[in-house]
N, C-alpha and C positions, 0 to 999 in steps of 0.2 A: 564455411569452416574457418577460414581465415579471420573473421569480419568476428567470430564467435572467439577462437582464441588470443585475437587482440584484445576484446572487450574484458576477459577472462586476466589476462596480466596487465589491464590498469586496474583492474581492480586489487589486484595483490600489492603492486606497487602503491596503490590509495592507500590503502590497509596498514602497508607496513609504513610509508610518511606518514599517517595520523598517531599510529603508536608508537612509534619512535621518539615524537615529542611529548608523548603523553605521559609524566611522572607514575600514574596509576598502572600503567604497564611493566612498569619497572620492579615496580611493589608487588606485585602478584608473582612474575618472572622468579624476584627473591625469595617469597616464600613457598612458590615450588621447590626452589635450589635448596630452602631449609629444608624441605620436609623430606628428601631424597637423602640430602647428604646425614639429620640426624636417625633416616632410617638404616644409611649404607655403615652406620659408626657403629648402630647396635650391632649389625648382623656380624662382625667384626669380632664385637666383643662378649658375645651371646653364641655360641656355636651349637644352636639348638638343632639336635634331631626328630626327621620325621615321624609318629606314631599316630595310632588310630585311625581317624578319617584322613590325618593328612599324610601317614605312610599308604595310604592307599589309592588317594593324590595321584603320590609322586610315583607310585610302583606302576601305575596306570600310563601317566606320559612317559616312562623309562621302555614299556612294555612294547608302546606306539611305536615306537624308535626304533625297539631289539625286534617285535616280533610283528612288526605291523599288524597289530592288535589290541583289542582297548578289554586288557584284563589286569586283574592287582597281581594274580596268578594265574600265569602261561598254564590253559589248557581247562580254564574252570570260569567262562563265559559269566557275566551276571549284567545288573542294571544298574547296582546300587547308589551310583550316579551317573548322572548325568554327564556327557563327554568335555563341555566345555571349555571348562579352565586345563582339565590334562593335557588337550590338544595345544592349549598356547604354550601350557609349560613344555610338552613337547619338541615345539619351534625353537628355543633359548636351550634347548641339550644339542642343538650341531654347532653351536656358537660357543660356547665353554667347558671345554671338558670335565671340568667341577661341575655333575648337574644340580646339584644343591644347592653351589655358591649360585648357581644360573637362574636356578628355580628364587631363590631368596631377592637376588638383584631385580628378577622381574618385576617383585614384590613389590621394591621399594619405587622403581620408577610407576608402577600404579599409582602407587599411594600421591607421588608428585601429580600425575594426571587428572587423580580424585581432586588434589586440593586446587588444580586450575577450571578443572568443572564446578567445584563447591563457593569458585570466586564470580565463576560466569552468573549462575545461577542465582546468588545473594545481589550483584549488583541488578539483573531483570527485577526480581523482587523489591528489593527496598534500598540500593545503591549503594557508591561506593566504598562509605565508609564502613557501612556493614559488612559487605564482601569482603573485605579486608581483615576486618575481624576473623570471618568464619571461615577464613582461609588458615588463619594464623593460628585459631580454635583446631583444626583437623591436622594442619602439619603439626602441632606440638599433643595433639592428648595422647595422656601416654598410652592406653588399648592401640591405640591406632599408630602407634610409633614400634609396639611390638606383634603386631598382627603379622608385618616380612616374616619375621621368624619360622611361623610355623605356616607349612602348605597349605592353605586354606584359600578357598574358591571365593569367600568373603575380598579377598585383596581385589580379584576382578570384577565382580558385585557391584563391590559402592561406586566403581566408574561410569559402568555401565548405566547403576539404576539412574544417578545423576545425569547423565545424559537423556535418559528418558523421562526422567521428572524436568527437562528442559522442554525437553517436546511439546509435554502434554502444555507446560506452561504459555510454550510460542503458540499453542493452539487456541489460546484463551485470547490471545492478541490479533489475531492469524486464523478465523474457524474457517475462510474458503480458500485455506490454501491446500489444493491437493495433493501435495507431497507428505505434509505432514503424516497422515493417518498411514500411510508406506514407509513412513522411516520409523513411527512406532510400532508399527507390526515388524517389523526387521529385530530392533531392539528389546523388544516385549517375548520374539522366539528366542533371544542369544542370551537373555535374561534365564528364560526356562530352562536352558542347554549348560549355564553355570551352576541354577539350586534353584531347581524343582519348585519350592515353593515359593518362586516367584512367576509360576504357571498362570495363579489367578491376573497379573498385571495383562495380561492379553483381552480382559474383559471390562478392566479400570475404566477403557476412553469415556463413558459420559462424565464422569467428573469433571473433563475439560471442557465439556459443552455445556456447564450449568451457568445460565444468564448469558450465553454467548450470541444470542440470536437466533441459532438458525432453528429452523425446523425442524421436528421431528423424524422426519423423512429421510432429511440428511445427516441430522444427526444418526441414524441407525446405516445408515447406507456407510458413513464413515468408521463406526466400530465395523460391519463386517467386514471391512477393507483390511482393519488391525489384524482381525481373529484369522481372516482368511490368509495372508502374509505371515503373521507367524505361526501359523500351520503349516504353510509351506514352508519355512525353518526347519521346523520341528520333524518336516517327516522323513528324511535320511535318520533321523538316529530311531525312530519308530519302527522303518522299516530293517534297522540292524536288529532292532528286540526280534522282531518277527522272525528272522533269517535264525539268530544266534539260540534264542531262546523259546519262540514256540508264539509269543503274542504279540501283538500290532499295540504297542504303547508309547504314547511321548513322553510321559514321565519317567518312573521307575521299578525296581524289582523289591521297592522293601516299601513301598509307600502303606500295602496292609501289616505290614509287621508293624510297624512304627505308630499305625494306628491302635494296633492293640496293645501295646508297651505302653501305652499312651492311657487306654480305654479297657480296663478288666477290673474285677471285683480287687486285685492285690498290686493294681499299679500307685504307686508314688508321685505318679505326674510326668518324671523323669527315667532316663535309658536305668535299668536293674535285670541281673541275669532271669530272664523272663521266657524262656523255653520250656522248663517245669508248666508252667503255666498252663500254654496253648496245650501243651500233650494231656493234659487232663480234657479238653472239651476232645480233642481229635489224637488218640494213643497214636498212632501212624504216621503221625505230625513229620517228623522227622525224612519217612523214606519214601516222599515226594519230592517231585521235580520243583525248583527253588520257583516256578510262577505260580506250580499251585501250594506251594506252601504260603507264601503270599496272599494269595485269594482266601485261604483258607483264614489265615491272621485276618484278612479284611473281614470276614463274615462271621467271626466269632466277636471280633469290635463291636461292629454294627449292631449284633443281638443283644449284647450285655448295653450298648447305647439306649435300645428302644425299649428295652425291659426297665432299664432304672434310669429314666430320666433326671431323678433329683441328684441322685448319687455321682451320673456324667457334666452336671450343671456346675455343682459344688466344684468335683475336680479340673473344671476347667478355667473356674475361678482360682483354684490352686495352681495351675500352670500357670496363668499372667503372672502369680508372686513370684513363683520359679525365676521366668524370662525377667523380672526387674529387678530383682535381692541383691546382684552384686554383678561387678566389674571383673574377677579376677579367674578367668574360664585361660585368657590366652595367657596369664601367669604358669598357672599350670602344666600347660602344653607346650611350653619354651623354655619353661626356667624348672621349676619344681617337681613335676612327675617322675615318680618311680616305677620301674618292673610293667610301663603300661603296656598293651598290645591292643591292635598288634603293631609290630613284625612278634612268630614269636620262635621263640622265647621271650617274652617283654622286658623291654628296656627302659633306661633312664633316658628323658629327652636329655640331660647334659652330663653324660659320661666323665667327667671331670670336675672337680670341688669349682667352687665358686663362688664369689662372693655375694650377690644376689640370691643365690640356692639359700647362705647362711642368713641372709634379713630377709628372709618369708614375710615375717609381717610388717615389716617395711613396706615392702614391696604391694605385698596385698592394699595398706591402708593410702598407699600414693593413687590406687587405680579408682581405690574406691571411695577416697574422697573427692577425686574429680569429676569420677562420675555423678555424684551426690550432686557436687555444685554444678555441672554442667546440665543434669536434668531438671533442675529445678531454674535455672536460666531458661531454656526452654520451654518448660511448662509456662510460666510466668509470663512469658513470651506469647506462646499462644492463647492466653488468656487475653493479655492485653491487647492481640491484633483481632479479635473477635468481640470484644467488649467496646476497645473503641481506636479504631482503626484510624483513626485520623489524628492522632498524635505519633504515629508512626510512619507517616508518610510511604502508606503504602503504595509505589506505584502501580501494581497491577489487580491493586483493589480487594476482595475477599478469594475471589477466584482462585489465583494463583496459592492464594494460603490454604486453599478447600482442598488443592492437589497434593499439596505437599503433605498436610495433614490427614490425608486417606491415605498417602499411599507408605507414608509411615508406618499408620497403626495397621495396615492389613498383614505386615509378615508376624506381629507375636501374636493378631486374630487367628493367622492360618497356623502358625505353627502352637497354637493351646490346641486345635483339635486334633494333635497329635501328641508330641510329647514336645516336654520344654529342657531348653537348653538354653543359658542365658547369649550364647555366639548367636541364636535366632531373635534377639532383640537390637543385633546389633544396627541393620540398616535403618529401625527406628530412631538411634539416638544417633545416628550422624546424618539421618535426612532432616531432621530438627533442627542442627545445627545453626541456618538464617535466624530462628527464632529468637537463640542466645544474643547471638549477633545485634540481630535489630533492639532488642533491649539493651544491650548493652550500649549502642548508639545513642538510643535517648538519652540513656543516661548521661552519656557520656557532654550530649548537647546541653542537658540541664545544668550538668556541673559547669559547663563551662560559661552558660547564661548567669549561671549566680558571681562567679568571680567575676565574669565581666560586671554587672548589675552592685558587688561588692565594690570594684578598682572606682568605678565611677561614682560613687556614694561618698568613698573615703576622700577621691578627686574633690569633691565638691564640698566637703566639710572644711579640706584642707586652706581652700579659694576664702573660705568665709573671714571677713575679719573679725579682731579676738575684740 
């Protein structure tokens, strides 16, 4: 034991002498410090209240606290999320008596966390210079500078998923090391336990084993290790459904409603008061228990799916436009919302004039022109590491880009066969982010190959005699 925790503090003291002299350590440090401090300046100056999903949030961890119990409202048990993120906001309400300001503060040191895992992450990929960038890319875009504001499980999300797109990545480097497939099953269950629809990331693992060598054998022996591990995660809050509600689920209590708001002959694609709806196939809709109201929404989905194929095809093409058309979802929900609910009576998320409330479309065209040019950096990006990878110096090959790039696009894949909300595109466009990055590196290297390849030209014209 001894011989074990020696070895264990030279290694910390190795660690901390090599970054201490490392300049690049410095640079990440600071742009954590920025991304905290210009999220702790909005929260400041933005005194946005909770509504909709994210008073529901916050009523949920208040609830833990006052009634140790995980309900929006004392006394009316549900599923509709997942426990995760309330429980941490829960821990940060015995620490500040403002649970708000508490709940928002947590917000912001994520978001610092997010941008030291979005630096880890880009340097394994394609190094430091790019890390740097895509560090400096998430502490400053502005969605992600006003996301603290409102209670949204998105804040703990992107840390999370980033640490797991680390995993899969070390496994591409790493396929016989047995810890790994144990820390992404950990990861992959606390992922489902923040938003649901990150349920499928528990079956992701072969992505990390394409071209890795091993076997089939092990490769399959390795995913059941994930699946079986975050199942064991997942099953305390399954077996509270059971207890609380009547059914053994990991997920949750709206997943068939959401399918069918999502999925009927008069859906939009997107959430619409959609109750009229259901009580036309099932009159009775209403004075059932909230799991079979649920089943009942999932089986009225699934019929109108298997009868009109083309009609569920089209509008699911219609969701991806949904999830990509625009940036300004967390505008909304912090700055500009009127009368929303709940809580209700519905309220303004900012009870007070403001100046930000008055440039609406300021405000709108800042989000969304950086989203504009941020995804198109990206796209651009992953074109150019798939067409031709070797002007990118990629160090971990296709591989590590094959991870990044599936497990992006699988949250607006899973969330079109429900409904679309552009907040469910969000972990695509900041797990992207290395993409912008590495392009912008090049670029960055080529501008500075031509001034050099210029200074020396001019050098040499100047040397000549007249």
């Amino acid at each position: 034991m001894r011989d074990r925790i020696a070895r264990s503090r030279r290694r910390i003291i190795g660690f901390w002498t090599k970054t201490r002299r490392d300049p690049y350590t410095y640079f990440v440090f600071a742009l954590i410090l920025l991304a905290v401090t210009l999220r702790l300046i909005l929260i400041v100056w933005i005194p946005t209240l909770p509504t909709s999903d994210f008073w529901s949030y916050f009523q949920r961890a208040a609830n833990i606290i006052d009634h140790l119990s995980y309900e929006a409202i004392p006394g009316r048990p549900d599923a509709n999320f997942p426990p995760g993120y309330p429980v941490l906001l829960a821990t940060t309400f015995a620490a500040i008596d403002n649970r708000l300001l508490a709940a928002k503060i947590l917000n912001a040191l994520l978001g610092g966390v997010a941008v030291g895992l979005m630096a880890y992450l880009t340097k394994t990929l394609f190094g430091r210079t790019a890390a740097l960038i895509a560090a400096l890319i998430l502490a400053t875009y502005p969605r992600s500078l006003m996301t603290p504001l409102i209670i949204a499980s998105e804040n703990l999300l992107l840390p999370l998923l980033l640490a797991f797109v680390i995993v899969l990545v070390r496994n591409t480097k790493d396929p016989a090391n047995s810890r790994i497939p144990i820390i992404a099953g950990i990861l992959a269950g606390v992922l489902t336990l923040v938003r649901a629809v990150a349920y499928p990331l528990v079956f992701i693992w072969p992505l990390s084993n394409l071209r890795s060598g091993q076997s089939p054998a092990q490769s399959i022996k390795q995913g059941f290790i994930v699946v079986l591990i975050a199942h064991c995660v997942l099953l305390p809050w399954a077996v509270r459904n059971k207890i609380s509600l009547g059914k053994f689920t990991f997920l949750t209590s709206t997943a068939g409603q959401n399918l069918f708001i999502g999925n009927n002959p008069n859906a939009p694609g997107y959430w619409y008061p959609w109750v009229p709806d259901i009580e036309k196939v099932y009159p009775d809709w209403r004075s059932q228990d909230l799991m079979t109201r649920d089943r009942l929404a999932m089986e009225a989905a699934v019929d109108w799916i298997i009868s009109n194929p083309i009609e569920a095809a089209k509008l699911y093409i219609e969701k991806w436009r949904i999830l990509i058309r625009d940036e300004v979802f967390v505008a909304y929900y912090s700055v500009i919302g009127e009368n929303v609910e709940p809580p209700w009576p519905g309220i303004d998320v900012l009870t007070q004039p403001h100046s930000l409330k008055e440039q609406q479309t300021f405000l709108y065209s800042i989000l969304n022109r950086s989203y504009i040019i941020l995804s198109t950096l990206e796209v651009f990006g992953v074109i150019g590491l798939m067409l031709v990878p070797g002007i990118f110096h990629c160090s971990q090959g296709r591989k590590g880009t094959i991870v990044l790039i599936g497990i992006g696009l699988l949250f607006p894949a899973v969330a079109a066969i429900f409904l679309a909300t552009t907040r469910l595109r969000w972990p695509l466009t900041d797990l992207w982010i290395p993409f912008a990055a590495v392009l912008l590196t090049v670029a960055l290297e080529n501008v500075r190959n031509a001034m050099g390849w210029v200074i020396t030209a001019a050098s040499a014209l100047s040397r000549r005699p007249a």
